[in-house]
C-alpha positions in Angstrom: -24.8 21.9 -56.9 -22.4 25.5 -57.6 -18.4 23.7 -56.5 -16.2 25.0 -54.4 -14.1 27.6 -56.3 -10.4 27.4 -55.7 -10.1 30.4 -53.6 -12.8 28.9 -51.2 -11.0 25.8 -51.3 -7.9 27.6 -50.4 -9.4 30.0 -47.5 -10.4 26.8 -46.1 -7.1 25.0 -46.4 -5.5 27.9 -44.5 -8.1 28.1 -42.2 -8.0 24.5 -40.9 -4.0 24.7 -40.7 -4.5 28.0 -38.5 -7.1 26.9 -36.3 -5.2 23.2 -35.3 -1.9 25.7 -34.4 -4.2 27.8 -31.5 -7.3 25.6 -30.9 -6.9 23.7 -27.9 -6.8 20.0 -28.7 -9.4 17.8 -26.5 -6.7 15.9 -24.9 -4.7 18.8 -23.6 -8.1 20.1 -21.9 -8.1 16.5 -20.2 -4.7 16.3 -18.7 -5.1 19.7 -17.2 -8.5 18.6 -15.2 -6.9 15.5 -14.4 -3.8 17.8 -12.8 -5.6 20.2 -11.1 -8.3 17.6 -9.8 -6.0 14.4 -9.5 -7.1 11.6 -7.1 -8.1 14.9 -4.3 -11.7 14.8 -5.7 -14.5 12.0 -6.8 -16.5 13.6 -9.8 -18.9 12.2 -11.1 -18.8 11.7 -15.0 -21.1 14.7 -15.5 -18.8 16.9 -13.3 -15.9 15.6 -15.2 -17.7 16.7 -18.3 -18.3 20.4 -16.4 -14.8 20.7 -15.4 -13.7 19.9 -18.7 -15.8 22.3 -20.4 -14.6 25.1 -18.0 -11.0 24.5 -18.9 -11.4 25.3 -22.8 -12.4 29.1 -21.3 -9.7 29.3 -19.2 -6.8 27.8 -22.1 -8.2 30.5 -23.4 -7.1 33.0 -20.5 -4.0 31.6 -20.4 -3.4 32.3 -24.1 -4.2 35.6 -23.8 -1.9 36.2 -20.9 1.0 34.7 -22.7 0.6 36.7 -26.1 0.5 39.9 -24.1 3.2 39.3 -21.6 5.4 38.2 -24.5 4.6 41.7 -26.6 4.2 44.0 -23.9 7.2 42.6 -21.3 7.5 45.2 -18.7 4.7 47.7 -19.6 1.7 45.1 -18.3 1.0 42.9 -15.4 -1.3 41.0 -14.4 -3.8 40.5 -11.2 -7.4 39.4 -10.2 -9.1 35.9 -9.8 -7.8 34.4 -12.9 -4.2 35.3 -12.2 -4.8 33.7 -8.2 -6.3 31.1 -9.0 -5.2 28.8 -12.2 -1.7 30.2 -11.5 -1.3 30.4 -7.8 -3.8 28.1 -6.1 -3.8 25.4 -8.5 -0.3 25.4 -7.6 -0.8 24.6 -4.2 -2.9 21.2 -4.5 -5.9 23.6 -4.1 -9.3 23.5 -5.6 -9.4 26.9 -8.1 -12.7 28.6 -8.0 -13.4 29.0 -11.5 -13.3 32.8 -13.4 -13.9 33.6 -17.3 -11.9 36.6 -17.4 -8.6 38.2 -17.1 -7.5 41.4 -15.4 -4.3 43.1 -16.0 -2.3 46.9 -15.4 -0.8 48.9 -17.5 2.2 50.2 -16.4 3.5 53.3 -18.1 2.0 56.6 -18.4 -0.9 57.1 -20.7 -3.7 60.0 -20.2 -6.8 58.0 -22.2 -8.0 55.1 -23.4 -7.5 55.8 -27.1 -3.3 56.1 -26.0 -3.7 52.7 -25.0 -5.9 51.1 -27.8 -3.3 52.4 -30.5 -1.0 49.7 -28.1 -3.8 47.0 -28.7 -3.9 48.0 -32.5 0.0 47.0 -32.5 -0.5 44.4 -31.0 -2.9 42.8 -32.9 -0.8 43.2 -35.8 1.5 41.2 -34.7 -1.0 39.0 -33.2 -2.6 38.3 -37.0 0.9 37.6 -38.5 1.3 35.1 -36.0 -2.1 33.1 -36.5 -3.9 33.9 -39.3 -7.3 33.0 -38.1 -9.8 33.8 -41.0 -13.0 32.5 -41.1 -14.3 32.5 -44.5 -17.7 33.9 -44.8 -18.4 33.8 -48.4 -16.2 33.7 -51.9 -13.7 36.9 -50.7 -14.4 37.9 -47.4 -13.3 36.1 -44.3 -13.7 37.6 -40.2 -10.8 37.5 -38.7 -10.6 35.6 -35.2 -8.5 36.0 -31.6 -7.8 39.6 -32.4 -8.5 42.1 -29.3 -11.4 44.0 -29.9 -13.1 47.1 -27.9 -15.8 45.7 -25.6 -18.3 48.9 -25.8 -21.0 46.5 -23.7 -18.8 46.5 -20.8 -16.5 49.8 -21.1 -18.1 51.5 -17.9 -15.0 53.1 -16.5 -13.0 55.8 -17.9 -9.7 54.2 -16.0 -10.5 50.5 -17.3 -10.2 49.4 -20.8 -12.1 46.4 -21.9 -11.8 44.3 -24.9 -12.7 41.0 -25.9 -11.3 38.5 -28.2 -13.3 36.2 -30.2 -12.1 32.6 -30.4 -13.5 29.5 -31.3 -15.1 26.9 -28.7 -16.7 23.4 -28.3 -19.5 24.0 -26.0 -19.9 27.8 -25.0 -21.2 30.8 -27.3 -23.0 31.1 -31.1 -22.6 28.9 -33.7 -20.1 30.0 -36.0 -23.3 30.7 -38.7 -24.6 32.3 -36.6 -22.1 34.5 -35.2 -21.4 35.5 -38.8 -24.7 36.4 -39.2 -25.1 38.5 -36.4 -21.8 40.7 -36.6 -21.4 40.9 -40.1 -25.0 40.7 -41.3 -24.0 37.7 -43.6 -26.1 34.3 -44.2 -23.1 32.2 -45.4 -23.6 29.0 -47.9 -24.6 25.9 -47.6 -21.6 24.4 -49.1 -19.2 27.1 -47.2 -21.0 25.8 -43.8 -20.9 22.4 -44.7 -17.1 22.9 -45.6 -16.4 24.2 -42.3 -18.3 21.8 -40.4 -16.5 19.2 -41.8 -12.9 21.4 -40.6 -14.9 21.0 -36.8 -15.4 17.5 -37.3 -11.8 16.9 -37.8 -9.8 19.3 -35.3 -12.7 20.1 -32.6 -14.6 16.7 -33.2 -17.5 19.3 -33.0 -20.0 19.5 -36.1 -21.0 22.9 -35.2 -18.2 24.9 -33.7 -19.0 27.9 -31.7 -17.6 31.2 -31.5 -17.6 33.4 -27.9 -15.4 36.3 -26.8 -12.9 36.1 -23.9 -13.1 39.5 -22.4 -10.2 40.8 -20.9 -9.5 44.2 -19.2 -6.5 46.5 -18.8 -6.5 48.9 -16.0 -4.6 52.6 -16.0 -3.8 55.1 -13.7 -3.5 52.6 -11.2 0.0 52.7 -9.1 -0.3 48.7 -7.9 3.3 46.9 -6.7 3.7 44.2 -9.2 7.0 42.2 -9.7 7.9 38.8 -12.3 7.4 35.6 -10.9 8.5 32.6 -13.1 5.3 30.5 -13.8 5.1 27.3 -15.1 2.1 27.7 -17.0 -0.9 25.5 -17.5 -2.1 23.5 -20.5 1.6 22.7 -21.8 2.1 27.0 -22.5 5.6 26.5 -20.7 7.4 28.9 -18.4 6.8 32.2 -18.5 8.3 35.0 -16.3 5.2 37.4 -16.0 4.8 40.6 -14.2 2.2 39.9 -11.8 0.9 42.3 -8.9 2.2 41.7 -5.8 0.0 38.4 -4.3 0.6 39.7 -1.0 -1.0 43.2 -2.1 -3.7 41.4 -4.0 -4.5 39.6 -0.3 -4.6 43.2 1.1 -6.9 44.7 -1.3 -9.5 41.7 -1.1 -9.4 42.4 2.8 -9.6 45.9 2.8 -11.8 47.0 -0.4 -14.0 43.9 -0.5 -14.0 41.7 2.5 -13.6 44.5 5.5 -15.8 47.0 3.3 -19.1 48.8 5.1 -22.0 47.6 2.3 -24.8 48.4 4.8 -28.2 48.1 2.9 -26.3 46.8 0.0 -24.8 43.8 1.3 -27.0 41.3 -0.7 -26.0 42.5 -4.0 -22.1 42.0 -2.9 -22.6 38.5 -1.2 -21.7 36.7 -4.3 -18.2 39.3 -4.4 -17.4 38.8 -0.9 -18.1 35.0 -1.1 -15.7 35.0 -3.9 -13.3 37.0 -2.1 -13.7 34.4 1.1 -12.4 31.6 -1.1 -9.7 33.4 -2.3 -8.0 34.6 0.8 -7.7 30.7 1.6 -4.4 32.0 -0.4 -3.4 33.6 2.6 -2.0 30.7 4.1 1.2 30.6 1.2 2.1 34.1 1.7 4.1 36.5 3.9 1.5 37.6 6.5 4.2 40.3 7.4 4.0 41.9 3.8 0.0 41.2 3.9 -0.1 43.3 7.1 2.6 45.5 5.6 0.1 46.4 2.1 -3.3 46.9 4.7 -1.7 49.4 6.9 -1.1 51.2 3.0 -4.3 50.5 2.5 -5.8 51.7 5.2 -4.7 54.8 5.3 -5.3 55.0 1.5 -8.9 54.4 2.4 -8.7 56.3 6.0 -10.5 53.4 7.5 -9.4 52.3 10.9 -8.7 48.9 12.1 -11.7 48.6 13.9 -14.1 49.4 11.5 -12.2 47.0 9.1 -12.9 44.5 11.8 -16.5 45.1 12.4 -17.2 44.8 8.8 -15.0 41.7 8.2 -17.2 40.3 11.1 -20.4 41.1 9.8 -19.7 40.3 5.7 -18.7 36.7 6.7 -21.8 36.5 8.8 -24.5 37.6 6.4 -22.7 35.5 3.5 -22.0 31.9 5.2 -26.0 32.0 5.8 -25.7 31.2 1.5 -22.6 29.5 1.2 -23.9 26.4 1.1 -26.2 27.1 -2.3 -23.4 29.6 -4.0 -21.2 26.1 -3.9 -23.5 24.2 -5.5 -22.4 26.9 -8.9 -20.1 25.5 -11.1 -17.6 27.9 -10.5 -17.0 25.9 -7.0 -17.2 22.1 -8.8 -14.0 21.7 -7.3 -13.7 23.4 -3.7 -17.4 21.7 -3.0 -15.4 18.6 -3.3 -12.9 19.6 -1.0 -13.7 21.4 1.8 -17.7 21.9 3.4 -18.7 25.2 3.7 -17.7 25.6 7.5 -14.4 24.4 6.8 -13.9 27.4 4.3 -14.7 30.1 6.7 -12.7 28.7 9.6 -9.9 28.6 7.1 -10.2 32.6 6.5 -10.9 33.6 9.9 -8.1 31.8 11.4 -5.7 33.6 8.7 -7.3 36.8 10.1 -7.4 36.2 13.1 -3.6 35.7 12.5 -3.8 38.7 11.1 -5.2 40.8 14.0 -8.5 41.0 12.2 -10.7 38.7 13.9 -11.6 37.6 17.0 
């Protein structure tokens, strides 16, 4: 049997000391399910187990938002359903629907993408002297992990760039042997792969360890009111002031482009987005109405749609989709608003902040 050389030994070494500075720890994962489930829900053991698993995607989230705020300060913020709903309902003793990526703005002039992926090249240079995540894949060569990469599968707008960041997980994506394999064309060692799984066993209590990417994009050419809120984040990441898009806006946009939007034959491709949309707006009951009313006169004569059409749509989206409600909650996206409210109870919620709104009748 060949033994390890001294340099494998030593990539390893490393390698274990990097990965338990960035990889969440098990117990971390379960204080934050029991904080944003608490004694509000009964889950069962296998829902517990669900929730659980969720949460080491979004840590994941959050990490990412922190790194970038902290490099970038002022020239990003941040938006979406990741954004509303680990750092904004959760916040509210309310059940977060659950979403596995991140959405953010860039907020200075730049004409093309390739502008701002010579920003994402900086910043993953400082990102690698931070945590020197290197898997080793044979004697000399190692892959380097949570670095931003350029997400070709999913680049489909030429105002959008996406990336993706590989990182290391317990339950979701490719074995690390065989993620090796399939980006660098490499069949690592026994011995190497035994060596690592016994790394897993220790820090992940995971023999196999998986790798998956969290993709994350960064819009441009967008003019979107954003300000800093001060955020206690999740998972012990501490407070944070982050440059988020206005949640008020963000309330406006959901009615206007998704919720009050004419689909016509299309509808039943967008139900699962305007169901998604429904269960955000329960957010609407935390903010300014005024400002929200404020943002969908902008937006509706961004749009040139007039009220009544916004209506009529508003009307017949919520319709169509509370037909499927019922099955969409069953997803486990929705383990934890299943638990608390009943379908109904969801779409009274909305219209009566509509109605509120002049909206609905």
């Amino acid at each position: 049997m060949r033994k390890k050389s001294d340099d494998e030994k030593s990539s390893l070494t490393e390698f274990k000391k990097e990965i338990m500075r960035i990889v969440p720890d098990i117990k971390i994962l379960e204080k934050e399910a029991e904080r944003i489930s608490g004694n509000l829900y009964v889950l069962s053991d296998d829902e517990r187990q669900a929730l659980i698993q969720s949460l080491e995607r979004v840590y994941y989230i959050i990490f990412i938002l922190k790194e970038l705020t902290e490099f970038f300060k002022e020239k990003i913020s941040f938006g979406g359903g990741s954004v509303l709903n680990y750092l904004f309902i959760s916040s509210k003793d309310e059940a977060p629907r659950f979403t596995y990526d991140l959405d953010a703005n860039w907020n200075l002039d730049v004409s093309n993408k390739r502008e701002l992926l010579e920003e994402i090249v900086v910043f993953n240079a400082a990102l690698s002297e931070r945590y020197k995540v290197r898997l080793p894949v044979d004697e000399r060569r190692y892959l380097d992990l949570y670095q931003a990469e350029y997400d070709i599968e999913k680049d489909y707008f030429p105002d959008i760039l996406s990336l993706r960041m590989p990182v290391l997980m317990r339950w979701s994506g490719l074995e690390f042997y065989r993620y090796v394999r399939s980006v660098a064309n490499i069949n690592m060692s026994f011995n190497l792969i035994r060596g690592l799984r016994k790394i897993f066993e220790e820090v992940l209590k995971i023999r196999d360890a998986k790798i998956d990417y969290i993709r994350f994009e960064i819009s441009f050419k967008k003019d979107m009111p954003y300000k800093s809120y001060e955020i206690e984040l999740p998972f012990e990441f501490g407070r944070e002031k982050i440059n988020i898009t206005v949640i008020e806006y963000q309330m406006a946009s959901k009615i206007i482009e998704k919720l009050g939007k004419d689909y016509g034959d299309k509808i039943d491709l967008a139900a699962h987005d305007i169901i998604k949309t429904i269960l955000d707006l329960r957010y609407l009951r935390y903010c300014d109405l005024n400002e929200v009313a404020r943002y969908i006169d902008v937006l509706s004569e961004k749009y040139n749609v007039k009220k009544d059409e916004i209506m009529k749509n508003i009307v017949r989206n919520i319709r169509y989709v509370e037909k499927y409600l019922d099955e969409y909650m069953k997803k486990q996206y929705y383990i934890l608003i299943r638990r608390k409210y009943s379908s109904r109870e969801i779409i009274s919620i909305v219209e009566s902040m509509l109605k509120t709104l002049g909206l609905f009748s």
